[in-house]
Each structure stands twice: as C-alpha cells, then as structure tokens.
C-alpha positions in Angstrom: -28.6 -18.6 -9.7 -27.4 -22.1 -9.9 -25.7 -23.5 -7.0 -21.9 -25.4 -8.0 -21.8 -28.8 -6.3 -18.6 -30.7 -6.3 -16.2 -28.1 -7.8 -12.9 -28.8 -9.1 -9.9 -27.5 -7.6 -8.4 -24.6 -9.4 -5.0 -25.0 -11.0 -1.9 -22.8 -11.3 -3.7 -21.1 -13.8 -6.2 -19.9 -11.4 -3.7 -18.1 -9.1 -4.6 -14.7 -9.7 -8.0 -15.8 -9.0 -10.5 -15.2 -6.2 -9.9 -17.7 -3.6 -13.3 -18.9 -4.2 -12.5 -19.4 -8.1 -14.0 -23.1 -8.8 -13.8 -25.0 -12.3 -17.3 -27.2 -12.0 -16.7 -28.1 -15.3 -14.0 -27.7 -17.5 -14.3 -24.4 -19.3 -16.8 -23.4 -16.6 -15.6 -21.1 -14.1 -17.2 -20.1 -10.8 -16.8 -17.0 -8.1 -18.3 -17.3 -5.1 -20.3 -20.1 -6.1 -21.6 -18.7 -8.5 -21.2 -19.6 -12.3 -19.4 -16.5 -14.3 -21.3 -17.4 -17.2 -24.5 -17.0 -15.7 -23.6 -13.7 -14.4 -22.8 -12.8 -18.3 -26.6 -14.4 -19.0 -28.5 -12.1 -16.3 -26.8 -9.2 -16.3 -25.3 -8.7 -19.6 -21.8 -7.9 -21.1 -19.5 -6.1 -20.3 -20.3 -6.7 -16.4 -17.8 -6.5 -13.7 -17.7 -9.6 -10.7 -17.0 -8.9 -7.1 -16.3 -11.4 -4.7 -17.5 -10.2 -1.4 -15.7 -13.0 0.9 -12.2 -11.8 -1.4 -12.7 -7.9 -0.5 -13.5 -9.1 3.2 -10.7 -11.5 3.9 -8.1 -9.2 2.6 -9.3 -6.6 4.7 -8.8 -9.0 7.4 -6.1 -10.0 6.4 -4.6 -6.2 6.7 -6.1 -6.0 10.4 -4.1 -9.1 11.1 -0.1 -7.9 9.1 -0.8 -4.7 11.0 -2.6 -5.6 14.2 -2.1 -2.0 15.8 -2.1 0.4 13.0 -5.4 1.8 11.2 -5.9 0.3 7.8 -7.9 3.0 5.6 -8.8 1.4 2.3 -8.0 4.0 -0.9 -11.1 4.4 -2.2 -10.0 5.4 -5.6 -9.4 2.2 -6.4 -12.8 0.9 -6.4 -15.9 2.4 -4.8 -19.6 1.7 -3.9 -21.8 1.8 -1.3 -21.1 -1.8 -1.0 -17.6 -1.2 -1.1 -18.0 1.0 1.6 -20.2 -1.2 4.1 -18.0 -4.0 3.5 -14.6 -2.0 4.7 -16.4 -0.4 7.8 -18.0 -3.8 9.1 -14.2 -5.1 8.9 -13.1 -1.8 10.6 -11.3 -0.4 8.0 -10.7 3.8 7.4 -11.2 5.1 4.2 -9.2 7.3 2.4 -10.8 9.9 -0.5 -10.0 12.2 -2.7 -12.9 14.8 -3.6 -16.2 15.6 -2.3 -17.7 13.1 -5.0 -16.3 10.0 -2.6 -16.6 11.7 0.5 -20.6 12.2 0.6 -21.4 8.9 -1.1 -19.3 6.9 1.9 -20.6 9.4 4.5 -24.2 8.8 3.3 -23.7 5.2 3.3 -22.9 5.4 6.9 -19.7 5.7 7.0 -17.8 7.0 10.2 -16.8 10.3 9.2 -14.4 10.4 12.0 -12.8 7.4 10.3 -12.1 9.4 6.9 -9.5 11.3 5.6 -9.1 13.2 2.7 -6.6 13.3 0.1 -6.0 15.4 -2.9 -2.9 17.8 -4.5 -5.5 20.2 -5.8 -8.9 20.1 -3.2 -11.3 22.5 -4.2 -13.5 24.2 -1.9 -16.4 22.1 -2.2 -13.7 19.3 -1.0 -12.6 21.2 2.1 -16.6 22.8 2.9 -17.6 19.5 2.7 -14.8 17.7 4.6 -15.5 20.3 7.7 -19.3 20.2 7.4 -19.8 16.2 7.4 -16.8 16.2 10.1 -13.8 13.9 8.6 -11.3 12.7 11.1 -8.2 14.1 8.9 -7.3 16.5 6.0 -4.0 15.5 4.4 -2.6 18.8 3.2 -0.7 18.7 0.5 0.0 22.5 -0.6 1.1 25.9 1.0 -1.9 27.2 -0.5 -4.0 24.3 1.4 -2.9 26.0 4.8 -4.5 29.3 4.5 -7.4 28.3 3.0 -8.3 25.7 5.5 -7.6 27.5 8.0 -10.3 29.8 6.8 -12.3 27.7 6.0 -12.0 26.3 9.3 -12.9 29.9 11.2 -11.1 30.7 14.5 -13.3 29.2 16.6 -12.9 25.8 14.9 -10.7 22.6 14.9 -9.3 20.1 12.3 -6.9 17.4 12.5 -4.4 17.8 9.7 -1.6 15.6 7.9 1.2 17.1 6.4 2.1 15.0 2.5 6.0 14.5 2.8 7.9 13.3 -0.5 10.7 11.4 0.5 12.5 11.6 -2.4 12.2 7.8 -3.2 11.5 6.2 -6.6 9.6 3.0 -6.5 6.7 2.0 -8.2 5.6 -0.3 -11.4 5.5 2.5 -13.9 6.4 6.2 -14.4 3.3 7.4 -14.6 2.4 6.3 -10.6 5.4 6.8 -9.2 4.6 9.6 -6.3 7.5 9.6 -4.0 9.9 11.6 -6.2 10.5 15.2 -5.9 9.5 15.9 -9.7 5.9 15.0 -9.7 2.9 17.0 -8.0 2.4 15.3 -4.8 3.5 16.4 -1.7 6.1 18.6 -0.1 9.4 17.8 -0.5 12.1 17.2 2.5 15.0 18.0 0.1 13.7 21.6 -0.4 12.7 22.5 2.6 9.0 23.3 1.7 7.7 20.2 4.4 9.6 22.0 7.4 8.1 25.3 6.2 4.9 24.3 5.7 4.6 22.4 9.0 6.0 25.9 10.9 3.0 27.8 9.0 0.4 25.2 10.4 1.8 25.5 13.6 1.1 29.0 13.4 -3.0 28.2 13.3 -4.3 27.1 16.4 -7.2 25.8 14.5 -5.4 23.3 13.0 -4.6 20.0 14.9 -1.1 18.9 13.1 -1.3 14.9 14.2 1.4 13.6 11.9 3.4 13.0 8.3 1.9 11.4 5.5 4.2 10.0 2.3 2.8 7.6 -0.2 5.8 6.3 -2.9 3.9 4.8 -5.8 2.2 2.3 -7.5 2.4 -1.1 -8.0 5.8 -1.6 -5.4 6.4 -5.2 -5.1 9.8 -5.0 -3.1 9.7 -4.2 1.0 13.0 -1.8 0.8 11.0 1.2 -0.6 9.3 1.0 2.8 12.3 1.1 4.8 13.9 3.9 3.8 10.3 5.9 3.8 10.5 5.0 7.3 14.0 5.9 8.3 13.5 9.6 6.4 10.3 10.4 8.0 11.3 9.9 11.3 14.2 11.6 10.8 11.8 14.8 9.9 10.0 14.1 13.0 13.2 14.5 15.0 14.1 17.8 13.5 10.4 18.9 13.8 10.9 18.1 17.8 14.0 19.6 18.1 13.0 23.0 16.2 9.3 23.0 17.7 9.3 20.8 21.1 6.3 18.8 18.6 6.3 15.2 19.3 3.8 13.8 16.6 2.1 10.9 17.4 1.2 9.3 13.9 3.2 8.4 10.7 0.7 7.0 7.6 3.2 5.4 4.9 0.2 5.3 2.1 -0.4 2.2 0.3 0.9 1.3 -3.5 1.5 -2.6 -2.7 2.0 -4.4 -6.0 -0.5 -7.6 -6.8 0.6 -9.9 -9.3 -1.9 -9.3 -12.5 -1.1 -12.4 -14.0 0.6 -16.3 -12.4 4.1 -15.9 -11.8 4.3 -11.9 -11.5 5.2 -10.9 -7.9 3.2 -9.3 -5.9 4.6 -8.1 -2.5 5.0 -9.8 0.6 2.2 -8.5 3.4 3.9 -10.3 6.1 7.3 -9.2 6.1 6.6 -5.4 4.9 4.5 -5.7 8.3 7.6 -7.1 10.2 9.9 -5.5 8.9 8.3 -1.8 8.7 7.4 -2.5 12.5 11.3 -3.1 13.2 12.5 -0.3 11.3 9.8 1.9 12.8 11.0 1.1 16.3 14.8 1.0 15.1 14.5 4.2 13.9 12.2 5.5 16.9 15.0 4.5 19.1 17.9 5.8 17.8 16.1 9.1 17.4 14.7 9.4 20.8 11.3 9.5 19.6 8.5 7.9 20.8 7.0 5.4 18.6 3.8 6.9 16.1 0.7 5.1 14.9 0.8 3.6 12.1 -1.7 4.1 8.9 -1.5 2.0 6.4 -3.6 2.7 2.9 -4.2 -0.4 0.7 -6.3 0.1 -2.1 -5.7 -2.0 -5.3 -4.6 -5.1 -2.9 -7.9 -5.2 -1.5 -10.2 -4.6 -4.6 -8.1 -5.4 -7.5 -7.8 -9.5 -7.0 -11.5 -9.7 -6.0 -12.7 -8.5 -9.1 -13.4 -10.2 -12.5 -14.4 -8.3 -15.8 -16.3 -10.1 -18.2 -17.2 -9.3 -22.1 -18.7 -11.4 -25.6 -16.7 -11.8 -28.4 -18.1 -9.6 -31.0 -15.9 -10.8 -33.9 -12.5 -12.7 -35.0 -10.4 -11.0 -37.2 -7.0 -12.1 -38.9 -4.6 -9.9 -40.4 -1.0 -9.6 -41.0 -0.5 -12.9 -39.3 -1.7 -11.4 -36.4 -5.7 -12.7 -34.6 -8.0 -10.1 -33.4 -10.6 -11.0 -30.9 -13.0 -8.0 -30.8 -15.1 -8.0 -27.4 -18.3 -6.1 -26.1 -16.1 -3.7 -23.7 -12.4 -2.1 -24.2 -10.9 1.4 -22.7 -14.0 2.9 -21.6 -14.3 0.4 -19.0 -10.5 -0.4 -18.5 -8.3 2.2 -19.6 -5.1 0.9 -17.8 -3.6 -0.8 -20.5 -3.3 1.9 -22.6 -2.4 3.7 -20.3 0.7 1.8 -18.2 0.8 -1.1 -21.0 -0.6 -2.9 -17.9 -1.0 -7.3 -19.3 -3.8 -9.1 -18.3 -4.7 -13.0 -18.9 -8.2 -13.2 -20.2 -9.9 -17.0 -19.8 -12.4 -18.4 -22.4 -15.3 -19.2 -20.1 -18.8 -21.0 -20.4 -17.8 -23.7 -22.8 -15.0 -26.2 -23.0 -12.7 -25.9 -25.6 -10.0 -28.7 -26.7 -8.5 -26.5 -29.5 -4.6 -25.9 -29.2 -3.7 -22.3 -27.3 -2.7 -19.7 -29.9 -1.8 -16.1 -29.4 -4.6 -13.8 -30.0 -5.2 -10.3 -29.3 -7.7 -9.0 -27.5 -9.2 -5.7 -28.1 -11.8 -3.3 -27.6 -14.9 -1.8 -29.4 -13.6 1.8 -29.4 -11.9 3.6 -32.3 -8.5 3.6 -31.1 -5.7 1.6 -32.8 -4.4 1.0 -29.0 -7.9 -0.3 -27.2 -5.9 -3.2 -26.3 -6.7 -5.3 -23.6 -4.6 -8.2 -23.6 -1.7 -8.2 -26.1 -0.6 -12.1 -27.6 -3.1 -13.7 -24.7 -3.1 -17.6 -24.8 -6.3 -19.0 -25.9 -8.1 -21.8 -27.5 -7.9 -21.4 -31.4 -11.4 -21.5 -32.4 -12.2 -18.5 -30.0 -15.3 -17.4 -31.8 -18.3 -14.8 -31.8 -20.3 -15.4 -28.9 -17.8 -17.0 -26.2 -17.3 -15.2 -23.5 -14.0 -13.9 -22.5 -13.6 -13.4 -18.2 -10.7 -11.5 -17.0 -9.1 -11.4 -13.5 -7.7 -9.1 -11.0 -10.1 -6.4 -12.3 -11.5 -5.2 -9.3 -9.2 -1.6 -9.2 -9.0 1.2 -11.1 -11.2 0.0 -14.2 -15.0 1.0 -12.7 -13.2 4.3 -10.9 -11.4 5.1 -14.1 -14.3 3.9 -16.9 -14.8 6.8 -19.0 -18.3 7.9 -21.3 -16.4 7.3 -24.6 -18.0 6.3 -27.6 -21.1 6.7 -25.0 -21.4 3.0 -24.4 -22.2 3.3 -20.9 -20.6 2.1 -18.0 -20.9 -1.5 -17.0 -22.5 -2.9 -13.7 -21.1 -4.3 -10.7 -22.3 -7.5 -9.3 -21.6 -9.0 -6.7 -21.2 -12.7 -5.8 -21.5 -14.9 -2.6 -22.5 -17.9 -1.0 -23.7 -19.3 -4.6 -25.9 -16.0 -5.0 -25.3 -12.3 -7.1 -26.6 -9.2 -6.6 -26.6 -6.2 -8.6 -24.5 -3.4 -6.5 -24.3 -0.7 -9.4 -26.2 -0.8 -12.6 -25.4 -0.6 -16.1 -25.1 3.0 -17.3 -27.6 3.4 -19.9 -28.4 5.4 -23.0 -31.0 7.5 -20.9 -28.3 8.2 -18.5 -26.8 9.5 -20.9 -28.9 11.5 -22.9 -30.0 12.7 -19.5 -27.5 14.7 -18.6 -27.4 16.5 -22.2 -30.0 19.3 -21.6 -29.0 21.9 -24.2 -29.1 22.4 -28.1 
C-alpha cells in the first residue's frame, strides 16, 4: 500500500473519524496511513476498514476511566479473531452471547477465565460449552437457567454465576434497545420480586458460586444519570440480599450501552465523569448501606468498535425522481441493517477524487429489494456524485459485520484492517461458493 506523507489535518468534518483519519489530498481520505481508496482497489466493494491503533486506544482508554474495575468488551458488537487478540493484549474481558462467540475467542487464545457469558435464552450447547472450555462467569438470566445449570454443572462441580437484575430504568437511544425496563425480556425484575427469588434458589446449589448482580439499561445512553440510579438500586438489592442471607457479594457489573456520536455534533457520552461519578455514587451508596464496596465490570462494546470502523461501497447508479436523488451503492441492509432497523443517520463522504461541485441532498441507498434499504437519508454531497465514486462511511465498526445478513445472497463483505500505512485482510469476502456450499439438498 502507499505510504501518506505530509497529511493534512482533518477538519470538523472528520470528528466522527478515526483519530488517525488524514486528508493527503483533498477528496482523499486516509486510516491509519493508509489511503481508503486503495483499500476499495485491493479488496473490493463493499469492504469494511478497521483501525487497529482506534480499537486499541479506546480500550486503553477504558483501563484508564476505570483504573480498578474489569473492562469486558461486548463482543456482539463486532468480532474476529483479531478482534479478540487485540482486547486481550490490552487486558480487556470479553463478554458473549452463544457458543458461536465463545469457541472462536477461546480458540483464538482467549483467557477463558476472562469470559462471561450472556444470553436471555442460552441453549445447551451455550451452557456445555461454557462449562467444558471453563468461562470465568455465567450471567443467569432465567429461573429456568438455575436448574439446568446446575445440572449441567453436576454435584461435584463449580461455576461462578451472575444474577441479570432489571432496574426498572428507561434509557437508551431507541425502543427497540432499551433493556433496563421491566417490559422487555432481559433480566429479572427487582419490582416483582423474581431477582430476590431467584438469587434464594441459587443459593440453594452449592455448585453454583453466586459472585454478584449484573444490569445492563440500553443502548446508545448518552447522559451519566441513567448510571446513577442503576447504582443506587443495585446496591440497595445487595443490602437486602445481606440482610435476608448474611451474603456480602463482592462484584456489581453495570453493562455497557454508552452512546457514540454517529455523526459531528451528536453527543456521545462523557467517559470521564460516568467513571467519576459512578465511582462516587458507588462508594456513596456503599456507605450509607453498610456494604462493602464491589468490583466493578464495565461492558463497552459499540464505543470500542463502532468509531474505529469505516464501511466503504461504489456507486452503482444515480437516479432522480420526484425531486428527490438516489445514489444506488454496491452494499445496503445486508451488510448494515441498523438503519432500517432504529432509523439510525449516518454521514457518508465521497472519497478518492476531489470534487468542487456544490453539496446537495442525496439519498443513499442499497442494492436490495426493499423500498427502505436506506442508508443515509438527505446526506450532503457533491452534486455530480456519479457511477464509479466511491462513497466511505464512518463509525461502522459495530453491529453491521455481527448483524450482516445472507439476503439477496450477496455475500458478506471483508474486514481489513489498517495500520502503520499497511492493511491486512482479517476476514474475507463471503463468496458465492460459500454460499452455495452450505446448500446440500434438492
């Protein structure tokens, strides 16, 4: 790949960027040194960018906000082997949700002590697999879990368990992944009583290590109050669980959810004073209860990955109608379905040429026969947009890969990665062999 000398710095424009983002030339981006319009050349369109040095210093960046609590990155944000070599080197846990994610991280080498699993509906391939590769926790999240685990687990056995608490809190940046309310199907609620009673039942298997609560509010939370109040409610559980049981639990994991801005001037939230102020709360709370202070574990996911990736397509075709201008690219829902399905914005950049027409509103869309494969609704950009140009959008390093779908069998793009003015390929396009593959039947 060509190296970038002398780049220019990025403006305003460029917030939502990678820090790395450079503009050698104008209309020429580069990540990680590396031009993005090269990356379209060698690997093809669509393809997904991932800026190593991003993923890295944010996870660094967690270690430093929460200096004694155990980060565990959500992997169902965004994962690869990469992915998950990059989060152990910075000593990061990791947080799954099915066997799927579990073996492929384990197999990579990561610490299975250092994993926990997550789910509101584990099957038992999840759970056989969570005890036979050894994870350090099992987040239970169902009566139904408790039994079963326990069997699973056999008398003479041992697992450390979480208990999922819903709060009773609504916060998050859309319906749909808001998790801390009592009328969605996470968790066990406090207002019921089905937390307390659960919790009794584990304490009734001696097999099962009970090490703390669990609560994750939503999605997307851009405001530190949410936070708070999680805090103050789940330590007041933990005093009622010590005074009805004696138990004095010695972790408290408040999940993840924290909001990044998508496009410059949303807000994202504040890592710094959720830190200081969670940490004050947390020993506010502690005191007045007569508790000792838990552990904390904290579960970023889409603030890690989501700002270090960059999805690119080709324009395919221009299209005007009804005074409206339709920019058709080379990708769509299959490979980001989050528009369609929060009506999540995004600010696509032309890339790989310079343009000097005036900015008009276009729409971007998708391949894929749905009248809403949308993905950027009245974007600004250059007016003579054409077939051809490549389109580069930001902050698409979560939930597009881990959420791309086989639809209209396109195939899944790749994932390459970029650093030190070199990329690499980290997963592969999905091809039509892939596909036709796994259809063994007529």
């Amino acid at each position: 790949m060509t190296t970038v000398h002398e780049p220019v710095t990025p403006t305003a424009e460029l917030a939502v960027w990678p820090a790395s983002t450079t503009e050698p030339r104008p209309g020429d981006l580069a990540v990680g040194g590396v031009p993005l319009a090269e990356v379209a050349d060698r690997f093809g369109t669509p393809v997904y960018v991932l800026d190593e040095a991003e993923v890295r210093d944010r996870c660094r960046t967690y270690r430093g906000a929460f200096p004694d609590a155990d980060i565990v990155y959500a992997a169902k944000a965004f994962l690869c082997r990469a992915m998950a070599h990059w989060t152990a080197e910075e000593g990061l846990g990791l947080d799954v949700c099915s066997a799927g994610e579990l073996e492929l991280a384990v197999t990579t080498g990561f610490p299975a002590e250092r994993i926990v699993l997550h789910g509101n509906a584990k099957s038992p391939r999840d759970l056989d697999t969570a005890l036979r590769l050894g994870v350090g926790r099992i987040v239970i999240d169902s009566p139904s879990e408790i039994a079963r685990l326990a069997a699973a687990v056999g008398p003479d056995g041992h697992q450390k368990v979480m208990v999922r608490v819903v709060p009773g809190i609504s916060a998050g940046g859309h319906e749909k992944i808001r998790t801390g309310t009592d009328d969605q199907k996470f968790g066990l609620s406090i207002a019921d009583g089905y937390a307390q009673h659960a919790i009794t039942r584990i304490l009734d298997q001696p097999q099962l290590e009970l090490t703390g609560l669990h609560c994750h509010l939503g999605s997307q939370i851009t405001t530190v109050k949410p936070y708070l109040v999680a805090v103050r409610r789940m330590v007041g559980l933990m005093a009622r669980l010590r005074e009805q049981h004696g138990l004095v639990l010695p972790e408290l994991d408040l999940g993840g959810g924290h909001g990044i801005a998508y496009r410059p001037g949303e807000p994202a939230l504040d890592l710094t004073a959720l830190a200081r102020k969670v940490r004050a709360e947390l020993a506010d709370a502690c005191t007045t209860a007569g508790l000792p202070v838990p552990r904390l574990i904290i579960e970023p996911g889409r603030a890690i990955a989501g700002p270090a990736g960059i999805a690119v397509y080709r324009v395919l075709s221009v299209k005007h109608a009804a005074g409206h201008v339709f920019v058709a690219v080379d990708g769509g829902m299959s490979d980001n379905p989050r528009p369609a399905l929060y009506g999540v914005r995004y600010t696509p950049r032309l890339i790989g040429r310079h343009s000097t027409a005036k900015p008009t509103r276009i729409t971007v869309v998708g391949r894929h026969c749905e009248a809403g494969d949308i993905l950027a609704a009245d974007a600004e950009l250059p007016a003579d947009v054409r077939p051809g140009d490549l389109l580069a959008v930001p902050v698409a390093g979560a939930y597009h890969l881990s959420m791309a779908s086989g639809y209209n069998l396109v195939g899944r793009p790749p994932v390459v990665a970029v650093r030190d003015c070199s990329a690499r390929l980290l997963v592969r396009r999905e091809s039509l062999e892939d596909i036709r593959s796994r259809d063994v039947g007529l």
